[in-house]
C-alpha positions in Angstrom: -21.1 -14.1 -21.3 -20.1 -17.4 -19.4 -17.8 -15.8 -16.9 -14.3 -17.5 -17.2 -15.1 -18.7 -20.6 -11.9 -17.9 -22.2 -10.2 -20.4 -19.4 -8.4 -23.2 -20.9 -5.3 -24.1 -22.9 -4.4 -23.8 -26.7 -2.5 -26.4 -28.2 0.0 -24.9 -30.7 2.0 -26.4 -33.8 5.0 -26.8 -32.0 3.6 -28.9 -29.2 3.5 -25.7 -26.4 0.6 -24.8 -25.1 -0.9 -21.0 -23.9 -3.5 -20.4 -21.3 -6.5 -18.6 -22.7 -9.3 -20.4 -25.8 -9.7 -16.6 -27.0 -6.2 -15.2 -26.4 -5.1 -13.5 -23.3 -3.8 -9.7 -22.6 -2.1 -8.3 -19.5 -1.1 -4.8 -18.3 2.2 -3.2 -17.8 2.2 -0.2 -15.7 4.8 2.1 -16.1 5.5 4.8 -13.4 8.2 7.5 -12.4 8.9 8.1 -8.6 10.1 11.2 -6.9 13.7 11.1 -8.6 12.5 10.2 -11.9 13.4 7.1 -12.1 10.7 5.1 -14.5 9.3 1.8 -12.7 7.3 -0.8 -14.2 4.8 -2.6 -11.6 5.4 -6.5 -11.5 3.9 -9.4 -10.4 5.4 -12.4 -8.3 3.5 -15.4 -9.2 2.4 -17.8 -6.6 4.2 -21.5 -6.8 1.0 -23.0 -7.8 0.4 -21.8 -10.5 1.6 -22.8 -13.8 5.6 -21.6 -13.8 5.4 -20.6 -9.9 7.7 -18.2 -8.5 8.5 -16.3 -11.4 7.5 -12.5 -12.1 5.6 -11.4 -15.3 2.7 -9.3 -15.2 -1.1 -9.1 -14.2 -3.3 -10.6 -17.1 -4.5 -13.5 -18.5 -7.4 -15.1 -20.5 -9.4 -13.2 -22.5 -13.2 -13.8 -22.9 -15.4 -14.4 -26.1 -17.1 -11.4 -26.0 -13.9 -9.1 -24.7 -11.7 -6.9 -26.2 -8.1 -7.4 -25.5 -7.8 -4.1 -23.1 -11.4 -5.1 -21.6 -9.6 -8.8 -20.6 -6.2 -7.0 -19.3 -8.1 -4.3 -17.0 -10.6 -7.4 -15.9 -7.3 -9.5 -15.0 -5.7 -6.8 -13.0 -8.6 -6.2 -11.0 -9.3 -9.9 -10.4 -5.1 -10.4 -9.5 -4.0 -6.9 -7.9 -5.5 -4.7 -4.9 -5.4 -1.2 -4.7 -6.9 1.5 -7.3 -5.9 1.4 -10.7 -7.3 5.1 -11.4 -6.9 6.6 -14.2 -4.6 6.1 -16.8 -3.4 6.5 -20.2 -2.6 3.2 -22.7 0.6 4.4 -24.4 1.4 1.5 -26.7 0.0 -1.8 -26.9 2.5 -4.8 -27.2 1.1 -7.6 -29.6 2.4 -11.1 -29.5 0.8 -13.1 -32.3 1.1 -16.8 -33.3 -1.8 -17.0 -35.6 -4.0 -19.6 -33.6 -3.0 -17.6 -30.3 -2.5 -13.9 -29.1 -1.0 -11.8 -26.5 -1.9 -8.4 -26.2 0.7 -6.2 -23.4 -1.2 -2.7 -22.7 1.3 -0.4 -21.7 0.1 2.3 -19.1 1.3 5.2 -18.1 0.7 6.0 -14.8 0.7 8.8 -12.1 3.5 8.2 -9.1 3.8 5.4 -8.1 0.6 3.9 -6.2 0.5 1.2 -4.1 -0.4 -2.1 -5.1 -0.6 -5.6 -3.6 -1.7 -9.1 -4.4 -5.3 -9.0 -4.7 -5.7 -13.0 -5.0 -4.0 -16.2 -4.1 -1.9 -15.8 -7.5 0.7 -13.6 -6.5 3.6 -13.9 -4.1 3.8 -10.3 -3.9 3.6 -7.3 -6.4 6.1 -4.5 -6.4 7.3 -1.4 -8.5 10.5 -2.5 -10.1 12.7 0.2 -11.8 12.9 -0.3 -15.3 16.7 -1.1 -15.3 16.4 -3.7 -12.5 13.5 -5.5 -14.0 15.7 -8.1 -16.1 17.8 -8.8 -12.8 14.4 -10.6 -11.7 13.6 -14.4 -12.5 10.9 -13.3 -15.1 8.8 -16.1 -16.9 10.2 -17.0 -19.9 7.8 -15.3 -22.2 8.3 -12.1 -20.2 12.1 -12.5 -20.9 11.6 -13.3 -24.3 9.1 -10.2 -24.9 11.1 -7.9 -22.6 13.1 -5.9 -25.0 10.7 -5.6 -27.1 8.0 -3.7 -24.5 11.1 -1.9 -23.4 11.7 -0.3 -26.5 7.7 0.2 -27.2 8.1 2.1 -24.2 10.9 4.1 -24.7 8.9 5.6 -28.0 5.9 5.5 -26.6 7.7 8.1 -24.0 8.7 10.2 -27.0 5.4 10.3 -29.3 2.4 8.4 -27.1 0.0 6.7 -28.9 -2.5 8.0 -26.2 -6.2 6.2 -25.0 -7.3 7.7 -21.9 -9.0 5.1 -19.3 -11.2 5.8 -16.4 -11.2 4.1 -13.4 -14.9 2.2 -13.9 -12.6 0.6 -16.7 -13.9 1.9 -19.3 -12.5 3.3 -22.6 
């Protein structure tokens, strides 16, 4: 695999464009602290990149030869420091437009472990209760998709489509 060979934009019918030639996938890690109060981990994107200053979450392009989950565990690593353990995929989120896909892997995690910006494309990164998270100036996707993951993970806490992850990343 070319590395970064996913990079680049796809032109759709409408006249938008998305940011990844094979799709693109991200993670959306759910915790609960101490008082059992559920948290979703967010990312604070840097002003430079494209729609600056907003919060969404870690991903981005996927690569020819990746799966979806491969691409989103890749992207966290390359985006956020600090250990990503294990974990268990819960539900998976899919946002299709035929010529383009989305894929939001959401992961349940232990506590709530710290995390920070592991590159120059986040602000900062921060645990966000789940009930706060809309109060934040998400990117518009993210707001659009919101209610959505909320509700895939509201079932996923009743009946959890469980895939258990290691921390080399693998499945």
């Amino acid at each position: 695999m070319e590395d970064g060979d996913g990079n680049g934009w796809v032109h759709l019918p409408d006249g938008s464009r998305r940011w990844g030639v094979y799709g693109a996938a991200g993670l959306l890690l759910y915790g609960v602290d101490m008082a059992g109060t559920g948290h979703v981990l967010l990312q604070h994107r840097a002003e430079w990149t494209h729609m600056g200053g907003m919060w969404g979450i870690p991903g981005g392009a996927r690569n020819r030869d990746e799966t979806p989950l491969e691409a989103a565990v890749r992207e966290f690593r390359e985006e956020i420091a600090g250990d990503l353990g294990g974990y268990t995929v819960v539900g998976v989120h899919e946002h299709d437009l035929a010529v383009w896909r989305y894929d939001t892997f959401l992961l349940s995690v232990p506590g709530l472990a710290p995390f920070t910006p592991g590159n120059d494309e986040s602000i900062e990164v921060r645990w966000v209760p789940v009930a706060a998270a809309e109060s934040l100036p998400l990117l518009p996707a993210f707001r659009t998709a919101w209610p959505g993951l909320l509700a895939d993970l509201r079932r996923s806490a009743e009946a959890p489509r469980v895939l258990r992850g290691d921390p080399a990343g693998g499945e």
